[in-house]
Residue, then its C-alpha position, 0 to 999 in steps of 0.5 A: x261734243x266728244x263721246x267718251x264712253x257708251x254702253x247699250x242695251x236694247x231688251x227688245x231685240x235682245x242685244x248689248x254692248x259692252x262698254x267702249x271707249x272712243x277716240x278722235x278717231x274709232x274705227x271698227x272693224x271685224x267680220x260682217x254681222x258682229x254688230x259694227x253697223x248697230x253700235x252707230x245706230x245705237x249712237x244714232x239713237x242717243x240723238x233721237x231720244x234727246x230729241x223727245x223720241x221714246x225706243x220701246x226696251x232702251x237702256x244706255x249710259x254715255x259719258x261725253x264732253x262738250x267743246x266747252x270742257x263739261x263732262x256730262x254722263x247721262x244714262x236712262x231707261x226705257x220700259x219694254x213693250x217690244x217691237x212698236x209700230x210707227x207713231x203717229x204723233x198726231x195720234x193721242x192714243x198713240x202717243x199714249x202707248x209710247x214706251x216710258x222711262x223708267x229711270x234717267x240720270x244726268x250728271x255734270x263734272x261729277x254732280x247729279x243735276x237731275x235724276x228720275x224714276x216711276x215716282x219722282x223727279x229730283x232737279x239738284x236735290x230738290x224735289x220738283x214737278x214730275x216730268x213727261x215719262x215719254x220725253x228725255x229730260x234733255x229735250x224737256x229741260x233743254x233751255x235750262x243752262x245746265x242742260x242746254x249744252x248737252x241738248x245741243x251737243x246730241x244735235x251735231x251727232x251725224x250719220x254722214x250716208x251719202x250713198x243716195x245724196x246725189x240723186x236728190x234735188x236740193x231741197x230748197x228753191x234758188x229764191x229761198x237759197x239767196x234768202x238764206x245767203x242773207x241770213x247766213x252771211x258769215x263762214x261760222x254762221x253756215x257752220x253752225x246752221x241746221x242746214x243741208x251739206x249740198x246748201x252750205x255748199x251753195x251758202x259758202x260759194x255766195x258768202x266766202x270764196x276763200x272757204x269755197x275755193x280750198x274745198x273746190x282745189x281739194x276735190x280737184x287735187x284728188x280729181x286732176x282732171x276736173x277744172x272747175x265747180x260751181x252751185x246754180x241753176x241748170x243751163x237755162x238755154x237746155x231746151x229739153x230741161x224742164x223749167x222747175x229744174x232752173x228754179x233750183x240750184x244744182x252741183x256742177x262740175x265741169x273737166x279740162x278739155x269739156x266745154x259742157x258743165x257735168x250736171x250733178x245726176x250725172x257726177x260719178x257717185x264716188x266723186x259726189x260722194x268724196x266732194x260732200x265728204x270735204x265740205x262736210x269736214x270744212x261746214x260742220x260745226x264744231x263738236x260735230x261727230x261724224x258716224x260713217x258706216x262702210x267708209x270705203x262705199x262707192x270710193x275709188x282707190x285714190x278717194x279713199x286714201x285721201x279722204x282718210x288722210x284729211x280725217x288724220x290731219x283735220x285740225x278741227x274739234x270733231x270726231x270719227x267713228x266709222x267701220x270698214x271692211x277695206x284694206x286700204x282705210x284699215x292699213x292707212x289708220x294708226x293701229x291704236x284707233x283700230x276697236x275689234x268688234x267681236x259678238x257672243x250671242x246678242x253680246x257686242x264687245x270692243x276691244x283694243x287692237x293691241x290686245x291681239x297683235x304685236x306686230x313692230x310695222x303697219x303692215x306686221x299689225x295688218x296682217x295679224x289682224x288679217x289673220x285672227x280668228x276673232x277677225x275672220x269669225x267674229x267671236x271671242 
């Protein structure tokens, strides 16, 4: 899906965002603390309601479209009982203190499809059953066919953070891996799976070398001196390696000159990091919005401009919404996806770029944001 439009308010810790409006690409910038990191977490929260989660003091309203064309705008509220402990969902009493809607909306190309509060529940009009005041009617109704895309469209929102990816293992045993090879035998088929990025990785290398091949010949034009990548168990004749680690497949990278492949744990973090960057815009879905905080984290010079190059020229129906502080991402993005975060209090605004500067070249607009107040201090 697309998000157009969100506002925000979280009563519980006692903040708002005014409305934004988003592009293909947002990227948001301003000072440290002005509330950059918590709008993708509000976003983030938008996923976990519609997928049955309770937040104690929410209260939101997006408008958003699917890659289909349907315009949804769904809004709802959550009554505040402050700051909630973890829920166990094993737990009834728990479960029973969970937060509970107050009001939800959801409409569909101009139409009221559903709408709720304390007393009723009316589905196209019609008075119906009342609903679960802990659950979203997106998670409760999402095998209804006018709600069903929208409930599938909040499952493709990502928090794409890979600053810890490259320590873990993969999840899954080589034997359940050439289990999924079977099941998902086709490029679309990985794509739209539910599946780890590191085993859609593995999944395509088994099932389609061509795929495979562009996202390798990418990683190894913006790393000339790496040869070769490959996804399979660790070298079985490495006596010192524990056996559990040759029932699992690693990420493998091998450079010109070095007979010995690189193991995954030993991968520089940038390199890791840039190569699930890749795969991530070449495996995800369509409809797929990417939320990345700090783009510019653990990437040298050379990653950064060139993983923002394949953001500008991607072709594929996905969307970017991320913040960073660095020079080289900001100045190497059109001005006019530039959203200045600025914060008054607990209120977070965004506005348009060229509300502020004016400047004829990237590098006039660059340094009159450099330069702004509003940018250094974070305020109006």
């Amino acid at each position: 899906m697309r998000i157009n439009k969100f506002i925000f308010t979280n009563k519980t810790l006692e903040w708002s965002l005014d409305g934004i409006v988003f592009d293909r690409l947002t990227l948001l910038v301003g000072a440290s603390g002005v509330g950059k990191t918590q709008i993708l977490k509000a976003i983030l929260a938008l996923k976990q309601i519609s997928n049955g989660g309770s937040i104690s003091g929410i209260k939101w309203t997006v408008d958003f479209e699917t890659i289909t064309g349907q315009n949804f705008v769904w809004e709802g509220e959550f009554e505040n009982k402050g700051l909630q402990p973890f829920f166990d969902e094993a737990d009834d009493e728990m479960k029973k203190n969970k937060p509970k809607i107050i009001k939800e909306k959801l409409v569909l190309n101009g139409k009221t499809v559903i709408s709720r509060n304390t007393k009723e529940t009316l589905f196209q009009g019609k008075k119906t059953l009342k609903l679960s005041p802990q659950e979203s009617i997106i998670n409760i109704l999402k095998e209804e066919d006018l709600i069903k895309p929208a409930y599938e469209g909040f499952k493709k929102l990502i928090f794409s953070d890979q600053s810890e990816s490259q320590k873990e293992p993969f999840r899954i045993s080589l034997f359940n891996a050439n289990k999924l090879v079977k099941k998902y035998n086709t490029l679309k088929k990985i794509q739209e799976s539910d599946e780890d990025t590191r085993i859609k990785l593995y999944l395509v290398s088994k099932t389609d070398q061509k795929t495979f091949n562009k996202i390798k010949d990418r990683f190894c034009e913006i790393f000339p001196q790496v040869q070769d990548l490959k996804i399979e168990p660790l070298d079985m004749n490495d006596e010192d390696l524990p056996s559990i680690f040759r029932d699992y497949p690693f990420i493998q990278m091998k450079e010109k000159g070095v007979p010995k492949w690189i193991q995954q744990g030993k991968i520089s973090s940038g390199m890791f990091r840039t190569l699930i960057h890749i795969s991530e815009m070449y495996l995800c879905p369509e409809g797929t919005i990417f939320l990345i905080d700090e783009f510019e984290n653990s990437l040298g010079i050379n990653c950064i401009d060139e993983l923002t190059n394949d953001i500008l020229k991607s072709s594929r129906q996905i969307q970017f919404i991320i913040t960073s502080h660095h020079p080289y991402i900001i100045n190497n993005i059109d001005f006019s996806s530039w959203k200045l975060v600025t914060r008054s209090s607990g209120v977070v605004k965004t506005n348009p770029i060229d509300k502020y500067i004016s400047g004829k070249s990237k590098h006039d607009k660059f340094m009159q944001l450099m330069q702004l107040k509003q940018y250094e201090t974070g305020t109006d």
